[in-house]
KEDO-196657 format. One record per residue (C-alpha): residue number from 1; residue in three letters; chain; y, z, x. Coordinates in nm, 4 decimals. Example, Ala and Ser with C-alpha at 12.3 -4.5 7.8 and 13.67 -1.06 7.14 Angstrom:
2
site pos 1&code ALA&unit A&v -0.4500&w 0.7800&u 1.2300
site pos 2&code SER&unit A&v -0.1060&w 0.7140&u 1.3670
//
This chain:
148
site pos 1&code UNK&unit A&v 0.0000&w 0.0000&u 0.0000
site pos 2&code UNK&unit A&v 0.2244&w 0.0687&u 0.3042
site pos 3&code UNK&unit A&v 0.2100&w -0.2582&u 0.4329
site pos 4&code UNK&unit A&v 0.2519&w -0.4089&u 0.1069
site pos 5&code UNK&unit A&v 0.5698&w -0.2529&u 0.0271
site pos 6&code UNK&unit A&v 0.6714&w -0.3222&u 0.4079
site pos 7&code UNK&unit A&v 0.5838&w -0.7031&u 0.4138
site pos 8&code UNK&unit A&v 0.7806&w -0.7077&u 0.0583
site pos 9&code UNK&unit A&v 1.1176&w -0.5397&u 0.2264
site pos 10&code UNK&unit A&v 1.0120&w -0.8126&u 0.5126
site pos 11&code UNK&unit A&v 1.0627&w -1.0873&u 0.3045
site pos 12&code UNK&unit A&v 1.3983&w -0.9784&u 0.1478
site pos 13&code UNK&unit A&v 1.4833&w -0.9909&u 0.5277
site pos 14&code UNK&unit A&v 1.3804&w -1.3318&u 0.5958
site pos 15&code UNK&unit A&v 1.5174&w -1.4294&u 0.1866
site pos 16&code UNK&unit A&v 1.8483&w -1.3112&u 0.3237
site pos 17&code UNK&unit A&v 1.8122&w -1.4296&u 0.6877
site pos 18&code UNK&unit A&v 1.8559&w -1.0670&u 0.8470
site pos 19&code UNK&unit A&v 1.6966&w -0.9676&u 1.1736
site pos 20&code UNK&unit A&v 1.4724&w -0.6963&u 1.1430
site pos 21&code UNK&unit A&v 1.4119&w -0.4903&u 1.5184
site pos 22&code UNK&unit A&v 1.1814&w -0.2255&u 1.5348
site pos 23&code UNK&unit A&v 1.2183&w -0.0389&u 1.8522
site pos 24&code UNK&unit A&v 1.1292&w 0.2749&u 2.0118
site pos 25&code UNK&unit A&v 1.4174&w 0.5630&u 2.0264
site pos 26&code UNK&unit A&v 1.3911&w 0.9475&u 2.0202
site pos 27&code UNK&unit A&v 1.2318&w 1.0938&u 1.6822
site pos 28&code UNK&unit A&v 1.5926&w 1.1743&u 1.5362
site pos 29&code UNK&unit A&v 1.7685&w 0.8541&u 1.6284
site pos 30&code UNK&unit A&v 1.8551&w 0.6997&u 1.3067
site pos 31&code UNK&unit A&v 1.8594&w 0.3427&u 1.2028
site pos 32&code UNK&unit A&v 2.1211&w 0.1214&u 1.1548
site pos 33&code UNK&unit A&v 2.2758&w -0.2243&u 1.0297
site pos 34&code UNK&unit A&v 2.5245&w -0.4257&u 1.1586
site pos 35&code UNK&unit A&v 2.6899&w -0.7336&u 0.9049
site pos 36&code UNK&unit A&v 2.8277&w -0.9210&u 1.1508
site pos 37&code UNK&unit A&v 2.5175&w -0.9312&u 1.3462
site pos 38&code UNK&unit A&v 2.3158&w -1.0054&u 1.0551
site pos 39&code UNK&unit A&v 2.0671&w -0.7394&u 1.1880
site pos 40&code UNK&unit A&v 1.8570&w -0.4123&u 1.0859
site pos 41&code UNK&unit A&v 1.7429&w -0.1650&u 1.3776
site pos 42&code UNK&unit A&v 1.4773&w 0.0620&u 1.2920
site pos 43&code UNK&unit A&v 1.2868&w 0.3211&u 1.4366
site pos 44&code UNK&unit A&v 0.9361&w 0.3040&u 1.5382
site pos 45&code UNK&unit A&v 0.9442&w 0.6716&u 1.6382
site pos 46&code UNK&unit A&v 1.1155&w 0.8571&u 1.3004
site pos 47&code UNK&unit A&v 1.0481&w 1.1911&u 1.2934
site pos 48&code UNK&unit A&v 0.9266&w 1.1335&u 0.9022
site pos 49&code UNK&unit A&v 0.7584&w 0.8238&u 0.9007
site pos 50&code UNK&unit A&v 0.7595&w 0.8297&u 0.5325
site pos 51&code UNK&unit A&v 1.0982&w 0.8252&u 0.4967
site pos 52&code UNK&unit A&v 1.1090&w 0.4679&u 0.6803
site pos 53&code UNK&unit A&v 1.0212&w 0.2837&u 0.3249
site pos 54&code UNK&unit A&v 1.3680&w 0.3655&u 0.1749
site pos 55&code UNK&unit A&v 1.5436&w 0.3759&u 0.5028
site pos 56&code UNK&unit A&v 1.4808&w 0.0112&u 0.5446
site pos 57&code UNK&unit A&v 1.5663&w -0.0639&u 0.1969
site pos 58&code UNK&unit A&v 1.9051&w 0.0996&u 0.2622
site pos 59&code UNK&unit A&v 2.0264&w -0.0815&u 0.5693
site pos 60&code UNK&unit A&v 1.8586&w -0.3822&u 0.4319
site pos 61&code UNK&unit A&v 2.1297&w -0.2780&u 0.1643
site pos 62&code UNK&unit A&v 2.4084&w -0.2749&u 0.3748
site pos 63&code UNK&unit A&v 2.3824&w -0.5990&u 0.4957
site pos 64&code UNK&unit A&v 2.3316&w -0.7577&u 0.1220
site pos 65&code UNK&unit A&v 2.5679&w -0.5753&u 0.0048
site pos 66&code UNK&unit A&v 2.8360&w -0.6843&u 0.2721
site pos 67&code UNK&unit A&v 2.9049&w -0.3715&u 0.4297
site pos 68&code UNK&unit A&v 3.1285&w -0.5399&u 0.7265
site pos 69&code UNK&unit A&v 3.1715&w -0.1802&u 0.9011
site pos 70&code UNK&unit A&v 2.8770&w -0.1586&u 1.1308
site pos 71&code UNK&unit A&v 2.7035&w 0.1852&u 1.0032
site pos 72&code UNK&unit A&v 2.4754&w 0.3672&u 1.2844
site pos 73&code UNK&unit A&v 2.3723&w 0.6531&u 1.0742
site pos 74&code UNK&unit A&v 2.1220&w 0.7546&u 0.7750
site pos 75&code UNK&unit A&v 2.1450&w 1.1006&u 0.6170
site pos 76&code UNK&unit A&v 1.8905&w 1.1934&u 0.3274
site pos 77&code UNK&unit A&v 2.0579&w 1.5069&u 0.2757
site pos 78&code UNK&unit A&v 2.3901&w 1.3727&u 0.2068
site pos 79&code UNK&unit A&v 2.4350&w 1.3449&u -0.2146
site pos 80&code UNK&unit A&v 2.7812&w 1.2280&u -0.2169
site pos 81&code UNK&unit A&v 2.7765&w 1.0029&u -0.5189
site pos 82&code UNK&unit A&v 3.0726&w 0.7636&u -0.4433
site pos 83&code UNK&unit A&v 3.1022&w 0.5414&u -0.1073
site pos 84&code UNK&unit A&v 2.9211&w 0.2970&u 0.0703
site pos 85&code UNK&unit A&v 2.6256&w 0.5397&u 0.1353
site pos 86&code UNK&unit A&v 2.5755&w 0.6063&u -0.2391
site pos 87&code UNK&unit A&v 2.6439&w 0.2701&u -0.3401
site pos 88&code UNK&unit A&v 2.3679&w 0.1319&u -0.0810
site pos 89&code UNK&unit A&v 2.1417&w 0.4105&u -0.2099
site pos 90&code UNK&unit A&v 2.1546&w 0.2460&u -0.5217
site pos 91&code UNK&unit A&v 2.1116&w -0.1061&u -0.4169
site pos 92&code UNK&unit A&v 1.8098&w 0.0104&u -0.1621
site pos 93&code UNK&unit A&v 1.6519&w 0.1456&u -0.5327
site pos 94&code UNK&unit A&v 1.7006&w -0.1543&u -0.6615
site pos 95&code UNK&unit A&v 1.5137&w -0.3629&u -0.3939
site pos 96&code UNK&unit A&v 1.2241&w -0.1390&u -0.4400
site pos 97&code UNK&unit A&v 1.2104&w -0.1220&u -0.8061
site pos 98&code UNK&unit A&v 1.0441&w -0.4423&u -0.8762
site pos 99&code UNK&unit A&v 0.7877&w -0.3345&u -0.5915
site pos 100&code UNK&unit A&v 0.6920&w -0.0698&u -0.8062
site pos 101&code UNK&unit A&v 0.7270&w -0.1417&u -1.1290
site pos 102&code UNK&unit A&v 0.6294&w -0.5045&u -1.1382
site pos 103&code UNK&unit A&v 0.2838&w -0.4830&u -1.2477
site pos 104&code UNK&unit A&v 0.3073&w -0.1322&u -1.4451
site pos 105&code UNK&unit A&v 0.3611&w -0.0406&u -1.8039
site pos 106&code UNK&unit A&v 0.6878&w 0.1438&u -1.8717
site pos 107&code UNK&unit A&v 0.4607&w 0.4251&u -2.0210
site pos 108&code UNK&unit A&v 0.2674&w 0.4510&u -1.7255
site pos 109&code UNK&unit A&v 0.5803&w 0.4863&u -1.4702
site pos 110&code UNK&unit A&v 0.6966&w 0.8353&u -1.3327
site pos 111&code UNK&unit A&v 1.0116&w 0.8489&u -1.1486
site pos 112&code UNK&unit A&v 0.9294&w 1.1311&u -0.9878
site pos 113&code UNK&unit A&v 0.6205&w 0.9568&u -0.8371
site pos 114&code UNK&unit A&v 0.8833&w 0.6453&u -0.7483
site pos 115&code UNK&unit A&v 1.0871&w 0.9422&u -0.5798
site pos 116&code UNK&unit A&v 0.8343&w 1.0996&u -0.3652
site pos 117&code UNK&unit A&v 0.6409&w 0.7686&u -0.2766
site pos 118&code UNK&unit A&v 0.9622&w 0.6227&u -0.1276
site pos 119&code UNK&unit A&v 1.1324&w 0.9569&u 0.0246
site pos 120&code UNK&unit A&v 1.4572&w 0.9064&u -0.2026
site pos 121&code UNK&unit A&v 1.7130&w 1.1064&u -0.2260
site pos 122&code UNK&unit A&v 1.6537&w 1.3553&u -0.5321
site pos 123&code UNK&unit A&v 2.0097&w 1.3841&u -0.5957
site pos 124&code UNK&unit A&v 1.9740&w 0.9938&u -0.6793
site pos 125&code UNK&unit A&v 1.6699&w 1.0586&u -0.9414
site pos 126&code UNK&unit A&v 1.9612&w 0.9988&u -1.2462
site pos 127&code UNK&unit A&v 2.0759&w 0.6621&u -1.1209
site pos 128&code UNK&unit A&v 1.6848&w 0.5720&u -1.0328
site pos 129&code UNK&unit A&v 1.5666&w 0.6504&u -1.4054
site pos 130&code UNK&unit A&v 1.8987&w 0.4382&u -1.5077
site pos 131&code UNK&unit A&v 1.7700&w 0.1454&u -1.3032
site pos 132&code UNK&unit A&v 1.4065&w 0.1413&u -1.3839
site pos 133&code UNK&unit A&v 1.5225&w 0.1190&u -1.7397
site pos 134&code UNK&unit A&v 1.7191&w -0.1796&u -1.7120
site pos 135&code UNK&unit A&v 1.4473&w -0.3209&u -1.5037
site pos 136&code UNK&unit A&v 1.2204&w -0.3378&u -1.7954
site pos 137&code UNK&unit A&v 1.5095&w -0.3717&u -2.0580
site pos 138&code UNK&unit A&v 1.6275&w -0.6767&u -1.8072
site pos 139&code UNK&unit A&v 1.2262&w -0.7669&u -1.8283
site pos 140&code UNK&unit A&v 1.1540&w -0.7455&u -2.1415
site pos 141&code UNK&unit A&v 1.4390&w -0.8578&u -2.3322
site pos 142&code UNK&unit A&v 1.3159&w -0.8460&u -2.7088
site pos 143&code UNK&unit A&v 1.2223&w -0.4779&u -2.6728
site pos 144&code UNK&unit A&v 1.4868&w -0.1507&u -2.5877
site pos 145&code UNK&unit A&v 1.3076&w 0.1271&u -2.3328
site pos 146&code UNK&unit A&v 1.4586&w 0.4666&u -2.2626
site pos 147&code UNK&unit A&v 1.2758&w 0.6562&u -1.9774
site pos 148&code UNK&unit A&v 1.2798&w 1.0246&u -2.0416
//
């Protein structure tokens, strides 16, 4: 399943003609994206390996989204819900939505399971039961879901 979701977030790479490096730094070197470069560096050696899923969803983010300022830093803790960082929090959801939720029922999808599975924030689980919702609603466009 890990390299599924990882040759997915791949592909919106190459869909979007961004450089992906993986490299070895020092467990608590965080990655980063730079616009102008049209380029994602990511770290081999994270300290929480599980937390590389949505961590290269959100610099993938960056760089989709525009972000011209070249941002060197990721910070899970950090539930500021304005800015750049939220707003590429929400876009990195977004990416991984379909991922998840393609092939899946709406009754059958836990957002607290899409939470944990991709290390999100959990300050962000509001805006990630929002989005799922219009995923299907988006999907399925004769029918209304609410997820409670």
């Amino acid at each position: 399943m890990r390299d599924d979701i990882m040759s997915y977030l791949d592909n919106i790479a190459i869909d979007n003609n961004i450089r992906v490096i993986w490299e070895h730094f020092d467990p608590y070197t965080p990655p980063g994206s730079s616009y102008d470069d049209m380029c994602v560096v990511m770290n081999l050696d994270w300290h929480n390996q599980h937390e590389l899923i949505f961590q290269y969803a959100h610099e993938l983010s960056h760089i989709i989204r525009g972000d011209r300022t070249d941002l060197f830093f990721y910070n899970t803790l950090h539930n500021n819900k304005t800015g750049i960082e939220y707003e590429t929090n929400l876009v990195a959801v977004r990416l991984l939505i379909p991922f998840y939720c393609n092939d899946t029922d709406i009754k059958d999808i836990n957002v607290y399971d899409f939470i944990n599975q991709y290390c999100i924030p959990k300050y962000l689980a509001d805006a990630v039961k929002s989005e799922i919702t219009k995923f299907f609603n988006d999907r399925n466009k004769n029918k209304h879901y609410i997820l409670y």
